[in-house]
TILOLUM-48240 format. One record per atom (N, C-alpha, C): residue in one letter; z, y, x. Coordinates in steps of 0.05 Angstrom, whole numbers, padded with zeros to 5 digits, always signed. Atoms other than C-alpha are relative to their C-alpha. Layout:
N
aZYX
...
***
This chain:
67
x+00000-00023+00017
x+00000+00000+00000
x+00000+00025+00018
x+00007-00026-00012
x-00020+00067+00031
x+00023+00021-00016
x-00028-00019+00007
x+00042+00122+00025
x-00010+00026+00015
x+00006-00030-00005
x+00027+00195+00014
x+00020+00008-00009
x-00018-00019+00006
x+00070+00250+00009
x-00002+00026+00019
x+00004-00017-00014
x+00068+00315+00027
x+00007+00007+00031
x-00012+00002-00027
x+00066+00328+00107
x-00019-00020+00018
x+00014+00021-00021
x+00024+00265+00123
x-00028+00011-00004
x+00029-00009-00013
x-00045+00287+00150
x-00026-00020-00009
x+00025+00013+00008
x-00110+00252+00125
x-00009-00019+00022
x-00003+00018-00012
x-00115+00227+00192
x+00011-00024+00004
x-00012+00031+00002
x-00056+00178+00184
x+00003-00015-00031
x+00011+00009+00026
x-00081+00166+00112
x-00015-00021+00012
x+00029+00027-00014
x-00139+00132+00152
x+00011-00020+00012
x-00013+00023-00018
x-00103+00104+00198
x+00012-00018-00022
x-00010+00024+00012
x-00062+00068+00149
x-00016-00018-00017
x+00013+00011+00019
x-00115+00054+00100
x-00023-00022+00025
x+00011+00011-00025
x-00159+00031+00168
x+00012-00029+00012
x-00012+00028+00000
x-00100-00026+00192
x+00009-00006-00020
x-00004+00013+00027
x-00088-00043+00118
x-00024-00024-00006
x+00029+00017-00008
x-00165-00068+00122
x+00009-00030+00026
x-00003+00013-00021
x-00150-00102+00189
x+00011-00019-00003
x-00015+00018+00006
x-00096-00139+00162
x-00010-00029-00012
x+00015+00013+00014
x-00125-00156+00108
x-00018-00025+00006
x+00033+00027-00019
x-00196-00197+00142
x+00020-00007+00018
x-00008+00008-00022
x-00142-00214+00197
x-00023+00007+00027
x+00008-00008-00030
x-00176-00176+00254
x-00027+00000+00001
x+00033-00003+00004
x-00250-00179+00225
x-00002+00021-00004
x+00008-00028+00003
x-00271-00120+00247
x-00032+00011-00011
x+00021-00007+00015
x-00336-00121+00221
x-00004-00012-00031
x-00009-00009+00025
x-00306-00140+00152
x+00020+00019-00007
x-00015-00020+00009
x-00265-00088+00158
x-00018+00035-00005
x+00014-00023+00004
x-00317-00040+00167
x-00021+00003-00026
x+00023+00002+00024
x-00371-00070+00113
x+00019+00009-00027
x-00026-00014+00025
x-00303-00056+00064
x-00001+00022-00007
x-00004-00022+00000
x-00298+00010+00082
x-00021+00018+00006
x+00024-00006+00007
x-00368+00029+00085
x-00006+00014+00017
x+00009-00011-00023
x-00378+00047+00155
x-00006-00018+00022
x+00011+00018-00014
x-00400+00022+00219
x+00027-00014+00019
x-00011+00009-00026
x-00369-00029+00266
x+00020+00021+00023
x-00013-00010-00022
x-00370+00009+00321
x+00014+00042-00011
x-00027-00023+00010
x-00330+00068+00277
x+00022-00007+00004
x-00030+00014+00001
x-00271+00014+00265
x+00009+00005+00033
x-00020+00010-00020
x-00274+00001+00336
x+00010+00024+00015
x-00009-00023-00016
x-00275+00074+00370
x+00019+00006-00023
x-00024-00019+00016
x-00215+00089+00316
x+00023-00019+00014
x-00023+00017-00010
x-00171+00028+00339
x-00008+00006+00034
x-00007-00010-00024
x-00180+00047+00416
x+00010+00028+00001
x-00013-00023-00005
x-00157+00113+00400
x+00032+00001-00016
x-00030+00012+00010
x-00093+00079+00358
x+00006-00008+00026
x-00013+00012-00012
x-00083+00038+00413
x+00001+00025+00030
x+00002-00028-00025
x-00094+00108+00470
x+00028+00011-00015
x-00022-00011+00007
x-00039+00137+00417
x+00022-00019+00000
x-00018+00024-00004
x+00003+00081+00414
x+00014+00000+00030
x-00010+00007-00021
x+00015+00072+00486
x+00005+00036+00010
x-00008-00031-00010
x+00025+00151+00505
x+00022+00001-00018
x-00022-00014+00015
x+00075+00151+00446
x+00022-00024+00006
x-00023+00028-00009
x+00114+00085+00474
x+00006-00017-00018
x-00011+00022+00018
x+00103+00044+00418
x-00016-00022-00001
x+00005+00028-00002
x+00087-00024+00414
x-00030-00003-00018
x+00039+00001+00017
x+00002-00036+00396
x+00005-00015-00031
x+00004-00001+00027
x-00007-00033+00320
x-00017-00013-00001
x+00024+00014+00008
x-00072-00072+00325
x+00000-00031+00014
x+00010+00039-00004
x-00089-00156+00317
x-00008+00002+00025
x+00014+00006-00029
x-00107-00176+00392
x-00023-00031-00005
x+00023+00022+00005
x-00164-00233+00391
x-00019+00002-00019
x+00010-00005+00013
x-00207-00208+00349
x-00021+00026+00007
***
């Protein structure tokens, strides 16, 4: 379930709605993208830039590995 409330940015709208997908297919990233009606290589330059924020902010990678 995707959680708004005033304050959160459209950016981490995506983002959540983005690994909600992910989850979802378990790590099919090109069913995560045909879902959400963009390309592949959108999903993937968005999860290398989760995983660039992720590690600068010291938290433990948000994204399926093997996949």
């Amino acid at each position: 379930m995707i959680h708004w409330q005033p304050g959160v940015t459209l950016d981490e709208v995506e983002r959540q709605v983005i690994m909600a997908a992910i989850r979802f297919f378990h790590g099919n990233k090109s069913a995560t993208a045909n879902s959400l009606g963009v390309s592949v290589r959108t999903i993937q330059n968005k999860l290398d830039r989760y995983e660039k924020e992720d590690i600068a902010a010291g938290k433990p990678p948000s994204i399926p590995t093997g996949h």
